[in-house]
Every structure is written in structure tokens, then in C-alpha cells.
C-alpha positions in Angstrom: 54.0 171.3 -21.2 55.1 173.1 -24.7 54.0 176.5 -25.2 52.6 177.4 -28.5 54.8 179.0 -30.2 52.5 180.0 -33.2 52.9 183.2 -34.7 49.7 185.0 -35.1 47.2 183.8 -37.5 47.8 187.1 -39.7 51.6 186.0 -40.1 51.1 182.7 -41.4 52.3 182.0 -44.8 51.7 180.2 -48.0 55.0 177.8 -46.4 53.5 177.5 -43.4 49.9 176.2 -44.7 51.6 173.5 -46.9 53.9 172.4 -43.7 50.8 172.3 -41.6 48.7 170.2 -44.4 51.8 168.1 -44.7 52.0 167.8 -41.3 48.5 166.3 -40.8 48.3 164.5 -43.5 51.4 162.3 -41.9 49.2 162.5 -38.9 46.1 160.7 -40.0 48.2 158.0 -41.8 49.1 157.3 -38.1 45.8 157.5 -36.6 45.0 160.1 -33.9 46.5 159.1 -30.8 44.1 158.5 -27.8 45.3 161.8 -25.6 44.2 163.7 -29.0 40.6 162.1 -28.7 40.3 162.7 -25.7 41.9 166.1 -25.5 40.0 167.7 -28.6 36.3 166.1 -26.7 37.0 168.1 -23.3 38.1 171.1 -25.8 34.1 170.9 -27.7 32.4 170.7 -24.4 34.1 174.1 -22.9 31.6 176.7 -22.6 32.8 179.7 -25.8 34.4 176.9 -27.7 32.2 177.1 -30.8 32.4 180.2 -31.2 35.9 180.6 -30.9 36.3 177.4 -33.0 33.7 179.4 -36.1 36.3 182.8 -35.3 39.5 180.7 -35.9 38.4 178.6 -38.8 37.0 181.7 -40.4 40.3 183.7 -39.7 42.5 180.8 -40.8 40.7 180.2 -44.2 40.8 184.5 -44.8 44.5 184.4 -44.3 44.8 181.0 -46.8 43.2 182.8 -49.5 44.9 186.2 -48.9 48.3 183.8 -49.4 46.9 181.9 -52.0 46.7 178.8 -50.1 45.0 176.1 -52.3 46.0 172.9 -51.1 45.3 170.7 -48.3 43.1 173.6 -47.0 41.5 171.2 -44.5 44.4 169.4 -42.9 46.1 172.8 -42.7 43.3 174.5 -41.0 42.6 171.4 -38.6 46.2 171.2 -37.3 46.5 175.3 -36.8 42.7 175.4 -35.3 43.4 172.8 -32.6 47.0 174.8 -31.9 45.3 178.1 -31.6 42.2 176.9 -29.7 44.3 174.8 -27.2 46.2 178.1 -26.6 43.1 179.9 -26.0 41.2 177.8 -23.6 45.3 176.8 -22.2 43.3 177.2 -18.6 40.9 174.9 -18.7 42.8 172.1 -20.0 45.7 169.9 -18.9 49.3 170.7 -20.2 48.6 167.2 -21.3 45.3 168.0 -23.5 47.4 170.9 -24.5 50.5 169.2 -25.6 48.1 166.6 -28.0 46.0 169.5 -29.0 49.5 171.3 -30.5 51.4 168.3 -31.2 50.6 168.6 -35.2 51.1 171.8 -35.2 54.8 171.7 -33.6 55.6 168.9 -35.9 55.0 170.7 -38.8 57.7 173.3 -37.1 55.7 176.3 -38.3 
């Protein structure tokens, strides 16, 4: 199982948003993989993850405009909200949901 290596949401950079959107972008031109599906369905039914899911997304797209982030916001945010959520519920899910969930996110090699 990887460990997320992500550096705290508050340390992300204008680089880092564009190789995360990049990053996704070459991810749905492969199609999400099965072990994604089914990991990011087990991670929406946890009890807390909506609210942590609002938290992160709102925390990711404060730091994108305090870099001045303006491109590929949404594939950016996806691939970093997955990482960072996968990290946070890390317990409750297999190192395999966990290594799907970050995946993007490690490719993008933020």
C-alpha cells in the first residue's frame, strides 16, 4: 500500500494544481479503472465523508485562488480530494481502495 505523501493542502502550489489537472486529465482519457469505481463508492458511503468531502473541496479551491490557480480547477481538485480523503478515512478502507483513491494523485508526482 503507498502512503500519501501529499504535502498539506496549505503548501500546494500554482505547479502542483496544473500537474494534478494534468494528471487527471490523462486519467479520464483512460477511463477510470474498476478498483477506482469501486474504491471512491465504499469512500461516499462512510459515515463523515460528506462533510469531509465539502471541508476538502472548499480548502482546495481557497488555496487555488490564493495561488492563482485558473485552470483545470476541476480535474485538479478531483485528483487532490480523492488523495486527501483516502488518507483521512485510510482505516476504513483497503490499502487497495487506498492505492486507487491516490493513484492520480501520485502520478501527477506532486
Amino acid at each position: 500500500m503507498t502512503t500519501l505523501t501529499a504535502p498539506r493542502i496549505d503548501n500546494l502550489t500554482d505547479t502542483d494544481f496544473e500537474q494534478l489537472a494534468a494528471a487527471g486529465a490523462a486519467a479520464a482519457r483512460q477511463g477510470k479503472s474498476a478498483a477506482f469505481i469501486a474504491a471512491r463508492i465504499k469512500l461516499s458511503r462512510l459515515d463523515g465523508f460528506a462533510a469531509a468531502s465539502a471541508g476538502v473541496s472548499a480548502d482546495l479551491h481557497a488555496r487555488m485562488e490564493a495561488v492563482g490557480f485558473l485552470g483545470g480547477r476541476d480535474r485538479a481538485s478531483a485528483a487532490a480530494r480523492w488523495a486527501v480523503l483516502a488518507d483521512r478515512f485510510r482505516d476504513q478502507l483497503t490499502a487497495t481502495d487506498v492505492d486507487a483513491l491516490t493513484e492520480t494523485f501520485h502520478q501527477a508526482g506532486v
